[in-house]
N, C-alpha and C positions, 0 to 999 in steps of 0.2 A: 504494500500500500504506500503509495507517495506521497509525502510530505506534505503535500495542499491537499490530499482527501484527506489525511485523518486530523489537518489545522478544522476542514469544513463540519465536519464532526462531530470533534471536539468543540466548537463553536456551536452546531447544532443542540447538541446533549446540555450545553449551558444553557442556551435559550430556554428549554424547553425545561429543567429544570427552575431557572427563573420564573418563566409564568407558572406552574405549579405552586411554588412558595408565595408568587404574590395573588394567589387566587385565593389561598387558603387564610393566607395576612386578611386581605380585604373581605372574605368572609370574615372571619372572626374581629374585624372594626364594625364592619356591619352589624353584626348580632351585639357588640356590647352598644353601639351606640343604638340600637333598637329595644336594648334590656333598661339603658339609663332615660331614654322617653318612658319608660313605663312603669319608673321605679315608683312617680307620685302615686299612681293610679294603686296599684300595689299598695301602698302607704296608705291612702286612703281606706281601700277595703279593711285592713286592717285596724284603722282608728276608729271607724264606724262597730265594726265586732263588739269595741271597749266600750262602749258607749250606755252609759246605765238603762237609756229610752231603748236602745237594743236588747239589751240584757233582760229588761223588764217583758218586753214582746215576746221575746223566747219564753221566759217563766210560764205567760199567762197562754199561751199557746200550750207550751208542753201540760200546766196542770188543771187547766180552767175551761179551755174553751170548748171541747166536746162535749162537756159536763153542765154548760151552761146554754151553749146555742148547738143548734140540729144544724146537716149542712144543707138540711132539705132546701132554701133558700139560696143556697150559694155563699159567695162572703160579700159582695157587693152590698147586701140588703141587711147582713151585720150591724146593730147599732155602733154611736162612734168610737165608742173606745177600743173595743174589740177588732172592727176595721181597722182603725189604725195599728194596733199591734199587728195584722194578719198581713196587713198592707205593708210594713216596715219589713217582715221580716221575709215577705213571699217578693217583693219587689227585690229585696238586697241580692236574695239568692236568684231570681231572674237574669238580672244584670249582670250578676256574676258566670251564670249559665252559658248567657252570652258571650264576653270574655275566651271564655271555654271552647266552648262551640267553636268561634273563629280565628282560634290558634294564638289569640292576643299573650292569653296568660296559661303556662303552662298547666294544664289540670292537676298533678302531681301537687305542685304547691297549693291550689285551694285545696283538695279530697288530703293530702297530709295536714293541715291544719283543721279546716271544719268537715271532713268527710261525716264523720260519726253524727255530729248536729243537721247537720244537711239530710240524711235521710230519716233524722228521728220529725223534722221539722217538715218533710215531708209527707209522713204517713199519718200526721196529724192534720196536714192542711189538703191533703188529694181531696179526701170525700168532697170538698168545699169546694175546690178547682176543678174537678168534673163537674160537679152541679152547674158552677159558674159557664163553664163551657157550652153546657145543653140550655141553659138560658137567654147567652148574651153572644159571648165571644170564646175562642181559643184564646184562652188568658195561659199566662206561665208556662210555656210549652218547656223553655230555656231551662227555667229549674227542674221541671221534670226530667229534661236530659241529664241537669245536673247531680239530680240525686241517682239515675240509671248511672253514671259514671262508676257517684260514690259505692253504689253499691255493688257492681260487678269490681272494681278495685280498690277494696275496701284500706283503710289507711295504714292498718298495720302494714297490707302488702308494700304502701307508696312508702312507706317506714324503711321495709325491707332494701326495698328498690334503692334506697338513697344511700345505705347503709349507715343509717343513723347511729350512733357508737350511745349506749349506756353510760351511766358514771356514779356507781351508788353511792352512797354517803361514806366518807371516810371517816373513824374515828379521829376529833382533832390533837396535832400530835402535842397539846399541851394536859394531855388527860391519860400521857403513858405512864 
């Protein structure tokens, strides 16, 4: 082989070695500058969770409201306060469905933080969300996916998946 084919080559196998490195660069500029647009949104859902008017919705939903209204009605026709908790917390998890749904936010991070609430939140408000459906509208389709997610992968698995490490309490070592 002569000296100018293995320089063209040689030259060849750079180039092509080059774009490979700068495709894989520019991907991964790409995704963090697509992770850091999405950090707020993230944030957000997360301060809304803490949120005691959240907190409270969930309560009155998980202990009260089957016990207190039929879903024969739907939840639309829910008196106000009930609405609104059913509304806070079927809307959040909508949204978040959403999200989900369109690849926005990885599903693995919402079903590892609220998977377990998402489907107990769920088999509380379906009766209500069908009814609503055969009434009015296709309401919450998005949560309904969401909690199908949670529940065919359920959190421990997304736990698994992550390899989340343990760290049980250590005796402190001023107590040896």
């Amino acid at each position: 082989m002569s000296l100018s084919v293995a320089s063209t080559v040689l030259a060849l196998a750079i180039s092509v070695l080059s774009l490979v490195v700068s495709s894989f660069v520019s991907a991964r500029q790409l995704q963090l500058a697509n992770n850091s647009n999405l950090l707020p949104v993230v944030v957000e859902l997360f301060r809304e969770t803490r949120q005691p008017d959240f907190s409270r919705a969930i309560e009155y939903i998980k202990s009260d409201l089957a016990r207190e209204h039929s879903p024969e009605f739907g939840y639309r026709r829910l008196p106000d306060e009930p609405l609104r908790h059913v509304r806070r917390v079927s809307l959040f998890y909508d949204d978040v469905g959403k999200l989900v749904a369109h690849g926005v936010v990885d599903e693995r991070l919402i079903i590892g933080s609220y998977g377990p609430n998402i489907i107990n939140m769920w088999n509380v408000l379906a009766p209500y969300i069908y009814r609503e459906r055969e009434l009015t509208t296709k309401a919450m389709i998005y949560f309904e996916d969401l909690a199908h997610r949670a529940r065919v992968r359920p959190q421990i698995r997304v736990h698994a998946e992550l390899r989340l490490h343990r760290s049980p309490p250590q005796p402190p070592p001023w107590s040896e």
